[in-house]
Every structure is written in structure tokens, then in C-alpha cells.
Kinemage of the C-alpha trace (Angstrom):
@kinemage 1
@onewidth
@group {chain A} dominant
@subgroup {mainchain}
@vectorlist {calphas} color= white
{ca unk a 1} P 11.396 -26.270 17.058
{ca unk a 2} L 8.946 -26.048 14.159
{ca unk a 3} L 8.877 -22.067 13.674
{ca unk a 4} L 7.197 -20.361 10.660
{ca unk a 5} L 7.241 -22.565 7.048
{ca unk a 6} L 9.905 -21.972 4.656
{ca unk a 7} L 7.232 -21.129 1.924
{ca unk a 8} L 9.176 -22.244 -1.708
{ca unk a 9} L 6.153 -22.333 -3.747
{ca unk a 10} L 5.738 -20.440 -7.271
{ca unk a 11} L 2.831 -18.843 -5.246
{ca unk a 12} L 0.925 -18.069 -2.507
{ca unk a 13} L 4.086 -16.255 -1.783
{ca unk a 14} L 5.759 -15.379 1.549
{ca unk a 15} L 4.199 -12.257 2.552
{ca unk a 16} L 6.373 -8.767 3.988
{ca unk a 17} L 5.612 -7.556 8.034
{ca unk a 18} L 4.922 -4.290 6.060
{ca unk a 19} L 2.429 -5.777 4.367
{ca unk a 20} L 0.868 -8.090 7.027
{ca unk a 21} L 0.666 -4.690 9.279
{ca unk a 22} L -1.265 -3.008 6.685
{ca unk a 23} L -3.487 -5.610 6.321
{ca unk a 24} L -4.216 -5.386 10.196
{ca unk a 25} L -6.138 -1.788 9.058
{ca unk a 26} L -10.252 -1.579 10.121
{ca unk a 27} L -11.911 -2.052 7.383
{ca unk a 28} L -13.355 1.051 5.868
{ca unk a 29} L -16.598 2.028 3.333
{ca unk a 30} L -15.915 0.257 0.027
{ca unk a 31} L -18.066 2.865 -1.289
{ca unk a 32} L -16.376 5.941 0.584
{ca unk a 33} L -13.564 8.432 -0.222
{ca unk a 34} L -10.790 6.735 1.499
{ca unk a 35} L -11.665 3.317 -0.584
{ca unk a 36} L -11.270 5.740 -3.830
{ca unk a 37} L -8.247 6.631 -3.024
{ca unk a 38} L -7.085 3.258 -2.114
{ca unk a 39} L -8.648 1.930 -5.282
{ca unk a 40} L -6.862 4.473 -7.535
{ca unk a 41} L -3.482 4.392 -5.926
{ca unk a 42} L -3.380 0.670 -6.408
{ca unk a 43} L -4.556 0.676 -10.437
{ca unk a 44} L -2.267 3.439 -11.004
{ca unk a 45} L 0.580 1.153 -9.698
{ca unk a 46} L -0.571 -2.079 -11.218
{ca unk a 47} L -0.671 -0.086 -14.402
{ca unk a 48} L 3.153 0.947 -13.998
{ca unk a 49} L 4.039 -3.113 -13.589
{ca unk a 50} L 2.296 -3.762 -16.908
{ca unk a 51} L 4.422 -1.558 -18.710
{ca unk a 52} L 0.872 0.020 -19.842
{ca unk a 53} L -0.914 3.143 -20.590
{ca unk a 54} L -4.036 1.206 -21.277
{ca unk a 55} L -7.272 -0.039 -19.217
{ca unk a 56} L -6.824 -1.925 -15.994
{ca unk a 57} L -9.556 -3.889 -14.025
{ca unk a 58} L -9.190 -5.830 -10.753
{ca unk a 59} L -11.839 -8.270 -9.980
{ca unk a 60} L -12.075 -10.165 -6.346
{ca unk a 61} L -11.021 -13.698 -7.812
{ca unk a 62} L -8.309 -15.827 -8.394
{ca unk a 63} L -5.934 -15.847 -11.317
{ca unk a 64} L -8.403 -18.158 -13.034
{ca unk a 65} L -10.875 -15.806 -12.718
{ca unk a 66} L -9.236 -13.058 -14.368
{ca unk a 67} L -9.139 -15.775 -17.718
{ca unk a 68} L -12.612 -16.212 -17.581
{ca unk a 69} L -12.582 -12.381 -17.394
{ca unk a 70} L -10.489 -12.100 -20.889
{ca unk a 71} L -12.510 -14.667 -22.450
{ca unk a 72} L -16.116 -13.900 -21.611
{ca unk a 73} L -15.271 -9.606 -22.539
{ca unk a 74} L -13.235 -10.504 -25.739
{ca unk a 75} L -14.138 -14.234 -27.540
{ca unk a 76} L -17.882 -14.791 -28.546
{ca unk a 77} L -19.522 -18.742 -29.104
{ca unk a 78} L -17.902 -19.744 -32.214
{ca unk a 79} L -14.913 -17.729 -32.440
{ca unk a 80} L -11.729 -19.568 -33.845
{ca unk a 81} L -9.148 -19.023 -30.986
{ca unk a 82} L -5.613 -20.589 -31.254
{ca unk a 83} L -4.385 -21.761 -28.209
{ca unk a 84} L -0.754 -22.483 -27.164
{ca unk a 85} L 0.233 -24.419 -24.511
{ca unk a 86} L 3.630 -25.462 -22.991
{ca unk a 87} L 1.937 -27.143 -19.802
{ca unk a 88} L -1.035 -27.338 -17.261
{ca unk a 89} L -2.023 -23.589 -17.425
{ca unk a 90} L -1.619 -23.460 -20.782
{ca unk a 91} L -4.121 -26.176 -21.142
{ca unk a 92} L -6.546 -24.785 -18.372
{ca unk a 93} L -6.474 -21.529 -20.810
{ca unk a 94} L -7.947 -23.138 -23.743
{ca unk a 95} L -10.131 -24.968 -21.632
{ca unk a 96} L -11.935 -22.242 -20.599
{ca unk a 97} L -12.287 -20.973 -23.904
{ca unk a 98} L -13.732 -24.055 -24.890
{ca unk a 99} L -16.175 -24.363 -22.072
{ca unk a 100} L -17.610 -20.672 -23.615
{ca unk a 101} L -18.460 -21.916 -26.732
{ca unk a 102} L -14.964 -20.691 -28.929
{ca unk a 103} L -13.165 -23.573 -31.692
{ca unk a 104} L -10.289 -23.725 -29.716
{ca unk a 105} L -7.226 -24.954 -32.135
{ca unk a 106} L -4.514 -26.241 -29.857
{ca unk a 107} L -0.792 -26.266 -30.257
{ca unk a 108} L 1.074 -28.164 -27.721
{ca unk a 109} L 4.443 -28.196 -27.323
{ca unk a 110} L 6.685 -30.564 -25.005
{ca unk a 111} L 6.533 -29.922 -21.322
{ca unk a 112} L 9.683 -28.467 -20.741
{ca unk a 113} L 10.194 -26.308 -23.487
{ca unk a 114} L 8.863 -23.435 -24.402
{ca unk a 115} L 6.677 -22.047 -27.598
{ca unk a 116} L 8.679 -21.915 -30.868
{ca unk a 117} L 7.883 -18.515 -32.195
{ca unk a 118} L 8.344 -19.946 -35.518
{ca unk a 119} L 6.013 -22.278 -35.392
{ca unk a 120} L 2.998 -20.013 -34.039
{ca unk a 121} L 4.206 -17.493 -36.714
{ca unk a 122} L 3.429 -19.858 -39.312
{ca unk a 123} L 0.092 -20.767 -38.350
{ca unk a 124} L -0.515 -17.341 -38.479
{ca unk a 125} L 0.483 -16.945 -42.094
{ca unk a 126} L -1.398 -19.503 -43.241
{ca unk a 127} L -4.884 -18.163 -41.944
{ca unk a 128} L -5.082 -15.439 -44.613
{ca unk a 129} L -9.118 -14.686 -44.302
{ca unk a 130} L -7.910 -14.004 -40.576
{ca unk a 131} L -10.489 -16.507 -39.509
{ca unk a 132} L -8.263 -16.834 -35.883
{ca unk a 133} L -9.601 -14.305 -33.651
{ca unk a 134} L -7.648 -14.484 -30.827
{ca unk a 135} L -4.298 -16.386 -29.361
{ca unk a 136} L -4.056 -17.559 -25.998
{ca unk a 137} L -1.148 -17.737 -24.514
{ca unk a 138} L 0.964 -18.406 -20.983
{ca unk a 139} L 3.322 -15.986 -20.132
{ca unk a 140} L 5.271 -18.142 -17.450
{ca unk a 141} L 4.322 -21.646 -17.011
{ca unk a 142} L 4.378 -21.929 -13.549
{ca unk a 143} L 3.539 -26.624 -13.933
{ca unk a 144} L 7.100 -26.716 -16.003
{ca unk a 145} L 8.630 -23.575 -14.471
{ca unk a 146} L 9.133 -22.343 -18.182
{ca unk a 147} L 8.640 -18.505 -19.191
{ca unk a 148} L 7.387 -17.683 -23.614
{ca unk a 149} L 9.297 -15.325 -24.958
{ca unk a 150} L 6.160 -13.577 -25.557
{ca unk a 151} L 8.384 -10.608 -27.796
{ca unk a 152} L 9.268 -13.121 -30.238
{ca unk a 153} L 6.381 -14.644 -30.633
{ca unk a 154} L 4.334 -11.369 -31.532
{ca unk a 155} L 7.163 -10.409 -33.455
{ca unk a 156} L 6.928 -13.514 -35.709
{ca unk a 157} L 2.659 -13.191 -35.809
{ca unk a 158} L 3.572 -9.911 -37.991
{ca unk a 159} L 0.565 -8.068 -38.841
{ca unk a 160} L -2.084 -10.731 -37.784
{ca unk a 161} L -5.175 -9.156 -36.635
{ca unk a 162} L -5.669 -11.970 -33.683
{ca unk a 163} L -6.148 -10.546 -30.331
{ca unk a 164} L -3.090 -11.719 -28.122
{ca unk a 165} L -4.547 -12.484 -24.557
{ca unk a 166} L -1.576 -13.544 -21.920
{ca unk a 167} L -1.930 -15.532 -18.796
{ca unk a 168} L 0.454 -13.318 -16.849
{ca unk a 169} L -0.326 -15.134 -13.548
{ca unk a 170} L 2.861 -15.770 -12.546
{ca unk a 171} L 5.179 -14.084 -14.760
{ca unk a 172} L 4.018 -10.276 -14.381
{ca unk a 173} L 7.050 -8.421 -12.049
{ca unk a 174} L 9.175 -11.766 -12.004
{ca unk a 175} L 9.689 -12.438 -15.922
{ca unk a 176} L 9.743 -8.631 -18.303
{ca unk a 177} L 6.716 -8.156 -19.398
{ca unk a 178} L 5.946 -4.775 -21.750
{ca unk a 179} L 2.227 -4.601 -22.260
{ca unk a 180} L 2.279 -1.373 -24.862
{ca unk a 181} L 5.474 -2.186 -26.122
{ca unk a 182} L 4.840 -5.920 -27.691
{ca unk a 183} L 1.575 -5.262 -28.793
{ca unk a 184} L 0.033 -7.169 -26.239
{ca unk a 185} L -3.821 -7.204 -26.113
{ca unk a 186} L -4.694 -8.543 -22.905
{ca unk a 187} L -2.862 -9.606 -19.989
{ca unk a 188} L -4.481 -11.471 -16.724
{ca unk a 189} L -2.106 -11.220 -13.511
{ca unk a 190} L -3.005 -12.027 -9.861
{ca unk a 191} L -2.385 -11.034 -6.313
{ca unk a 192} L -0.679 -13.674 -4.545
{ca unk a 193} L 2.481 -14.234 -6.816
{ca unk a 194} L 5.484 -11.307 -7.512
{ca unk a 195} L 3.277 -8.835 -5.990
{ca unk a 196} L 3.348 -10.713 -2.056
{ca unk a 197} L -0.390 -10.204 -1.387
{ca unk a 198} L -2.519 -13.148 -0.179
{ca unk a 199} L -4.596 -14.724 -2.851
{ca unk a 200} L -8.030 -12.454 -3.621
{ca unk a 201} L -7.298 -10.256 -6.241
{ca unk a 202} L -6.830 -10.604 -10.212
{ca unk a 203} L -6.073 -8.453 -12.438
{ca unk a 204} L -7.310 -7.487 -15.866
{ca unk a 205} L -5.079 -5.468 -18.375
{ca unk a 206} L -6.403 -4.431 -21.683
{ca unk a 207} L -5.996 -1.853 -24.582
{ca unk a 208} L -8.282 -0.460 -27.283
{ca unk a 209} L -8.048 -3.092 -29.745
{ca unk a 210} L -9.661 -5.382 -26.977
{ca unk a 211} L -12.308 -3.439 -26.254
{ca unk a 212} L -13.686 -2.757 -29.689
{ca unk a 213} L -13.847 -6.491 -29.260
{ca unk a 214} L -15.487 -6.820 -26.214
{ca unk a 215} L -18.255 -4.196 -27.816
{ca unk a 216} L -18.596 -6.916 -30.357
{ca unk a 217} L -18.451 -10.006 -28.084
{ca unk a 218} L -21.818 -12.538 -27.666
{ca unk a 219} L -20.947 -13.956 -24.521
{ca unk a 220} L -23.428 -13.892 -21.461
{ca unk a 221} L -21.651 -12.016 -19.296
{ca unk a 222} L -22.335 -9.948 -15.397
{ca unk a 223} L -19.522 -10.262 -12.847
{ca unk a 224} L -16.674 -10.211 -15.092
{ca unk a 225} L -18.491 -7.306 -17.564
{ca unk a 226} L -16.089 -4.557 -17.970
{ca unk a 227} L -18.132 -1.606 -19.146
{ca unk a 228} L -19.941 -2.210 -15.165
{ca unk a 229} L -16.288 -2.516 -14.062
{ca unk a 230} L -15.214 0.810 -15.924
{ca unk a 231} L -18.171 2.372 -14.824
{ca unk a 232} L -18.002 1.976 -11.360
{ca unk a 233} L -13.615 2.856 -11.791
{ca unk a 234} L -14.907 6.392 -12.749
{ca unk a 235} L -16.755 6.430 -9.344
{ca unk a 236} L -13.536 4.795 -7.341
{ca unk a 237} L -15.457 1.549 -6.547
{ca unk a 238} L -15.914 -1.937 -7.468
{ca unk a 239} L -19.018 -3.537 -8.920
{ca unk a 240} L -19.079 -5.770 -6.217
{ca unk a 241} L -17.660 -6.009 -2.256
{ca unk a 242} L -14.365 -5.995 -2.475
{ca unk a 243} L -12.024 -7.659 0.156
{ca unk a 244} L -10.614 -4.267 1.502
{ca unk a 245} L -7.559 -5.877 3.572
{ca unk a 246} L -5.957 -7.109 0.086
{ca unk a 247} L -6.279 -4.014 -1.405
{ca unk a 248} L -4.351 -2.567 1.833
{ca unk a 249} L -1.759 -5.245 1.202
{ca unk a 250} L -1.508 -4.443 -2.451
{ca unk a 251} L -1.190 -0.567 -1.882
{ca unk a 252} L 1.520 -1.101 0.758
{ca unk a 253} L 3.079 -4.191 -1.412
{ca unk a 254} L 2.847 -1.433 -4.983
{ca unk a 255} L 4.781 1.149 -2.574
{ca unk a 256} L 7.700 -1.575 -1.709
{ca unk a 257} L 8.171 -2.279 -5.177
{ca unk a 258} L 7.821 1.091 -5.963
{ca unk a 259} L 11.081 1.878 -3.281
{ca unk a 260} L 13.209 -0.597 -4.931
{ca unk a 261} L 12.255 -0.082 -8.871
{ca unk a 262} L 10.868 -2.744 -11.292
{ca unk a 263} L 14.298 -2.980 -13.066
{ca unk a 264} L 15.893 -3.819 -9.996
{ca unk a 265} L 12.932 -6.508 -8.796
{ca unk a 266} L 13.295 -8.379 -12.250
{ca unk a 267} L 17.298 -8.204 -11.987
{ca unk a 268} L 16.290 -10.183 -8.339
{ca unk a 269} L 14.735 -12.175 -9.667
{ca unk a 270} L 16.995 -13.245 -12.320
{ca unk a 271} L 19.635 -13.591 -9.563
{ca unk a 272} L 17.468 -15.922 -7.786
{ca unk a 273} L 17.463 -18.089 -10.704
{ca unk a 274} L 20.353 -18.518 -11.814
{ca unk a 275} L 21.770 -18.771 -7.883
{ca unk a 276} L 19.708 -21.506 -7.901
{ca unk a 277} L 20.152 -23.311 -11.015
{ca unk a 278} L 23.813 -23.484 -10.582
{ca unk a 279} L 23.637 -24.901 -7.343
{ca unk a 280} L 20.944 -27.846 -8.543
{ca unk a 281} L 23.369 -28.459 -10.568
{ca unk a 282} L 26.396 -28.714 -8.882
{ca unk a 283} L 24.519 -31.082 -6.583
{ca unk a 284} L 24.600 -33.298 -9.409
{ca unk a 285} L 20.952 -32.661 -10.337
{ca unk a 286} L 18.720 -32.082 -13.725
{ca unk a 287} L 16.751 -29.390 -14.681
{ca unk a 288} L 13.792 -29.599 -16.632
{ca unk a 289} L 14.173 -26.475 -17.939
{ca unk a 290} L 16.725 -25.337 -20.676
{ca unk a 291} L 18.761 -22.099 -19.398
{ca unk a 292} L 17.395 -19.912 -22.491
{ca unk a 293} L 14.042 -20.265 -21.519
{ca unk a 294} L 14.215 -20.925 -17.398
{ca unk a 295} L 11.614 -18.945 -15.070
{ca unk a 296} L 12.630 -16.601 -13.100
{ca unk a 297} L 9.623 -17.444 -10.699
{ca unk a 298} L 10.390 -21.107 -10.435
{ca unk a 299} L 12.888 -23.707 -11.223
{ca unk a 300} L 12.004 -27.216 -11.481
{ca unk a 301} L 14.170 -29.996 -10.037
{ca unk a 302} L 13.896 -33.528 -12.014
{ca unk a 303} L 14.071 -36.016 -8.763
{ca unk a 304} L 17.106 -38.256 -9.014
{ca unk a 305} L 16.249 -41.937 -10.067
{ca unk a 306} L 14.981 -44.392 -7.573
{ca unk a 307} L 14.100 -41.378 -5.565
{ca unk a 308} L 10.686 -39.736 -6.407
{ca unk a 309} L 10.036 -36.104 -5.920
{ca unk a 310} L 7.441 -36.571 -3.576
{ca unk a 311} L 9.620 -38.508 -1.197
{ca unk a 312} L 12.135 -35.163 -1.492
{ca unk a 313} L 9.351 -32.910 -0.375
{ca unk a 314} L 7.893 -34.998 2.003
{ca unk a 315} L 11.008 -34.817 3.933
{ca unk a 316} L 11.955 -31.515 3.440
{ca unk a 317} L 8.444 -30.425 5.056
{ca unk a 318} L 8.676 -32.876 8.045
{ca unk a 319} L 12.702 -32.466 8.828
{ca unk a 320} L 13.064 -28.857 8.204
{ca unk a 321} L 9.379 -27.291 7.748
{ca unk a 322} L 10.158 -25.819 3.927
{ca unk a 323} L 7.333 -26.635 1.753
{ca unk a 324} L 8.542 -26.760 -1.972
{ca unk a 325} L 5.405 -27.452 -5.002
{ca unk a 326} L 5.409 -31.155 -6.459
{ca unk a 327} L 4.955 -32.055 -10.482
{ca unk a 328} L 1.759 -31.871 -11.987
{ca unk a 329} L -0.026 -34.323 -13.626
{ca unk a 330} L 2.153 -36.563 -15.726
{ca unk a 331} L 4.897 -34.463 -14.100
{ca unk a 332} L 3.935 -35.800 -10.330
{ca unk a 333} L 6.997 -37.797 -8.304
{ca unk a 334} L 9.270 -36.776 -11.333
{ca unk a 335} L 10.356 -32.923 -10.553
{ca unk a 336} L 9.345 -30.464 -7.427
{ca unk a 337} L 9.613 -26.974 -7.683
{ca unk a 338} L 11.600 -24.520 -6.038
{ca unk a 339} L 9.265 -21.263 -5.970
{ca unk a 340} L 11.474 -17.708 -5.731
{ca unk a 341} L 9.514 -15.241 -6.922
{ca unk a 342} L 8.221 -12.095 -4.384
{ca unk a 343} L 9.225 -11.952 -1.092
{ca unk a 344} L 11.758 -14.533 -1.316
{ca unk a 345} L 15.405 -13.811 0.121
{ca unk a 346} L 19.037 -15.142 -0.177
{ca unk a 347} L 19.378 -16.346 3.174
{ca unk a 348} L 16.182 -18.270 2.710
{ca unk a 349} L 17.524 -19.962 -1.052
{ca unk a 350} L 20.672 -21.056 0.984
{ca unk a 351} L 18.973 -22.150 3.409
{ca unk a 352} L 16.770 -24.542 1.266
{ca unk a 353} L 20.018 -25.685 -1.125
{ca unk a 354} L 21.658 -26.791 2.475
{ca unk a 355} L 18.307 -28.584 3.618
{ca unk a 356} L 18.067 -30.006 0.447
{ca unk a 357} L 21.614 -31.392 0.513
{ca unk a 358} L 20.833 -33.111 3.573
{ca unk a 359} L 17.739 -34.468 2.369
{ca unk a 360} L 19.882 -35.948 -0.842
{ca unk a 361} L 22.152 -37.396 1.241
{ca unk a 362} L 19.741 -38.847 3.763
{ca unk a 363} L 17.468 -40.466 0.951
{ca unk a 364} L 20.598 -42.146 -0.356
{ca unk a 365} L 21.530 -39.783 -3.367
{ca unk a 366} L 25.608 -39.837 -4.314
{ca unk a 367} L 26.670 -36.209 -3.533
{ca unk a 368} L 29.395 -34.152 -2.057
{ca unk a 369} L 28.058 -31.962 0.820
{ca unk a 370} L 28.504 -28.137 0.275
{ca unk a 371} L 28.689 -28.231 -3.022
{ca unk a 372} L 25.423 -26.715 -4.082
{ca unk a 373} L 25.663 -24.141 -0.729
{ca unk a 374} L 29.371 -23.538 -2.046
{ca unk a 375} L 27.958 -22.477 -5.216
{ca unk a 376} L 24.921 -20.270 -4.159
{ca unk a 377} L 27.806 -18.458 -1.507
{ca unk a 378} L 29.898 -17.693 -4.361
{ca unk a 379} L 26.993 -16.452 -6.376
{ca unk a 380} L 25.996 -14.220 -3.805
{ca unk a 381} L 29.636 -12.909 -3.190
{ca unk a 382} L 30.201 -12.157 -6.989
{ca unk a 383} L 26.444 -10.943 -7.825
{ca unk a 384} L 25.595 -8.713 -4.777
């Protein structure tokens, strides 16, 4: 019996019956009252998420949308931007930068780890004519499941007058994120991750200090403008059509997490990953990630030797339907990832550490069975 997929990715995320049912509504006038309601309800409560008291836009697009949002409203051609990057989305980040004309400056650090505060601080210092007008930077790297410690790293920028744009993708309700209270500038954040909304909807955080940028910016700029976007808030529309079932799914998904309190989703997710870190390893298994600096969306699983990751997933999907993400780029056959961030539940993580057992021991790895389940049972029993 095949059933429904187990769904272990660091997003799309599993979605709630609550919020499948809503999105089962007839579609209504995206330039009617009801739609302004809808449309106000749900930036209030992305608002609350972000920790902020500032603007918020949501644009129909993907996550990488909402970064071509931040850069086209707040870098011109020719601004110096520095860019840190821990892994694929990191890069992607200062690629798009790039592609719009900004000298992107690039500090790469070793997949795996995260960004030494330290060492960003120090650039900082050393542009003193505050030629560096922005910093990019990924709040959770969802390629290395790695989160920035985003506080200590505009702690250690001090009084630098560079704009601090996140990529808050995957991080925003799974990893702390305090918009107002770290100074950030801009955050981007999307639909189908923590928030367990199909894909369609990105969103665009940003306070004051951005926008006197954006007033200044050069860049060619229509469907991601945010003056038409602000302009057409005021009215309780979007610029463009919107997809009206997402924004059902995100009003009904903002009143879930409103029910059970962004403390308590961020100490769930926590839970999750540590559950599931301590059962990896007592499966005998590597991490990529260090503990200090481990997602709470993700954790990535370095395939034993002689065994590649692919070969892991491949079976888990055809033996007991659970799809789980592979490595990226120079990452691919070397780790899969374990996605647990939204509508993710214990019973499913056990489930997946028993399937994955069996899939060890069927591909030939050295374990002892129940180990790992042992582990995530005890975890539950002493956590919950």
C-alpha cells in the first residue's frame, strides 16, 4: 500500500486538513471587500512572525522572487554590496545582485559552518568611507542545513551604515528571528516553508532605513516596485492578480500558529532537531552540521562510506514512500536532508528514524536496530 508521501523536505512542506479545507473556498473579487480583509488579516499576522512594526509586502512569487524584490527596491548599478555566503542560497543571493549591476564582494565560508561574526565585523571596520552599501545575508541555509546567528553578526557590524538584507526563506518561524530588535533592514520569507502554505507567496519585510534607500535606488524596476505595492496595501489589494486560495491557506495557516504561539512553534522546532540529531547519531551517523549552529528546519545526514546518499533516498522513496532532499552541488551523493520544519509531527520523525534504520541495514551499513528509534522515544518521553 503506497498511501500519501512522507514529505521530509526543508520545504514544500506537508500541508494541515485545516488548511487544505480553506483552500477549497470559491474564489472571490481580488479587488472586493472580503479580499481586503483577507489581505489585511494575513499582513497583520506575517508582521507578528517578523518580530516587526515595520512595512510588509507580499508579492505572488517564489522565495527567489522576494530577493529580486530586496535588491531591485534597495541596491542601484554600481553599488558595493558585501555578500556572505555559507552555501547554495547564499551564493544565489549575491548572484542576483550581481546580475543587477551591484560590485558584489563575496565572503565564503566552508559549507558546513556557519558565518564568523568576527570576520564580517572586520570587514566592516575596515571600510571607513562606508563605501559597502548593503550586506546580504542567509538567515538559514537550507543546501547545508546551517542557521547565521544573524544577532551576532549585526552586533559585531557596530555602527556600519550598510543596509542588512536577510534571506529568511527558510528560517522565518523555524529559527528566532527579531526583525526590529537586531536592526535588521530587510528580510525576504516565503509561503511554502514554516508557514505550511503551498508555494505562491513571498514575502517582503522592510523598515525606514530601507526605504529612504529604495527612494534613492536606480534600478529599473515594475512588478517588484514597492511604492505601487504600498499603494495599492492602502486600498487592500495587490498590484497584480493574486492567487486567492494561498492567501486562504495563509490566513487559516497565521490563525494555527496564532493558537499555539510563536514561542511555542520555535521551541518545536528546536525539539525536532535535536530529537533528530541524537538519533542520527546514535545510528552511528555524521552530521554535517556542528550542534551550535544546527537548523532547526533541517538536519543534514553525511551518507556512510561506500554508500552514497542518493542510494539512501532512493530507497527510502521506493520501500516506504518518504521523500527526504539530496546534497546540492558539490554536496550531491554525500549528505540528504531530513526536512522538519512546519507541519511536521513526532510520529512522522519516528517513523522516518525506523525506515531509515531499515534502509541502513538493508544497504549493508553496521548498525544496531532501535537504536536511533530508542533514542527519539526517549526524547519524546523526557521533552513532551
Amino acid at each position: 500500500m503506497t498511501g500519501e508521501q512522507y514529505l521530509l523536505l526543508p520545504g514544500p512542506t506537508p500541508l494541515p486538513n485545516r488548511i487544505i479545507r480553506a483552500m477549497g473556498r470559491p474564489l472571490i473579487n481580488h479587488r472586493g471587500p472580503e479580499f481586503k480583509e483577507i489581505l489585511q488579516e494575513v499582513t497583520a499576522g506575517v508582521k507578528e512572525i517578523y518580530q516587526t512594526k515595520h512595512h510588509v509586502l507580499i508579492y505572488p512569487s517564489s522565495g527567489t522572487g522576494g530577493l529580486e524584490a530586496a535588491v531591485v527596491n534597495f541596491i542601484s548599478p554600481g553599488d558595493k554590496v558585501l555578500a556572505v555566503s555559507i552555501g547554495v542560497f547564499g551564493d544565489r543571493f549575491a548572484t542576483i545582485a550581481r546580475n543587477f549591476g551591484a560590485q558584489v564582494e563575496k565572503i565564503d565560508f566552508p559549507w558546513g559552518e556557519a558565518a564568523d561574526p568576527e570576520i564580517i565585523g572586520e570587514r566592516l571596520k575596515r571600510d571607513v568611507n562606508g563605501e559597502i552599501k548593503a550586506v546580504l545575508i542567509t538567515h538559514n541555509e537550507t543546501s547545508t542545513c546551517v542557521f547565521n546567528d544573524l544577532k551576532a553578526i549585526k552586533e559585531a557590524a557596530k555602527d556600519h551604515p550598510a543596509l542588512f538584507l536577510v534571506d529568511a526563506v527558510s528560517g522565518l518561524a523555524a529559527v528566532d528571528l527579531r526583525m526590529d530588535e537586531w536592526g535588521i533592514d530587510v528580510a525576504v520569507s516565503g509561503s511554502q516553508k514554516a508557514f505550511m502554505v503551498p508555494p505562491g507567496l513571498s514575502f517582503l519585510a522592510f523598515n525606514d532605513r530601507a526605504y529612504a534607500a529604495y527612494k534613492r535606488s536606480k534600478t529599473p524596476k515594475f512588478y517588484w516596485d514597492i511604492d505601487l505595492g504600498l499603494e495599492y496595501l492602502e486600498k487592500g489589494q495587490n498590484p497584480v492578480t493574486p492567487p486567492i486560495s494561498i492567501y486562504y491557506g495563509m490566513q487559516e495557516a497565521l490563525r494555527m500558529m496564532k493558537e499555539e504561539g510563536l514561542e511555542n512553534i520555535l521551541k518545536r522546532h528546536k525539539n525536532y532537531r535535536d530529537m533528530v540529531r541524537k538519533s542520527i547519531k546514535a545510528m552511528g551517523l555524521k552530521l554535517l552540521a556542528r550542534d551550535e549552529n544546527a537548523s532547526t528546519a533541517g538536519t543534514a545526514v553525511v551518507a556512510p562510506e561506500g554508500i552514497g546518499a542518493n542510494k539512501i533516498r532512493q530507497y527510502m522513496r521506493e520501500k516506504f514512500n518518504i521523500v527526504l532532499a539530496g546534497g546540492q552541488q558539490n554536496l550531491n551523493d554525500v549528505i540528504f536532508r531530513i526536512g522538519h520544519l512546519g507541519y511536521v509531527r513526532e510520529l512522522d520523525l519516528l517513523a522516518v528514524i525506523a525506515a531509515l534504520e531499515i534502509t541502513l541495514k538493508e544497504l549493508g551499513f553496521a548498525l544496531n536496530m532501535g537504536e536511533g528509534v530508542k533514542t527519539a522515544q526517549e526524547f519524546i518521553l523526557n521533552n513532551y
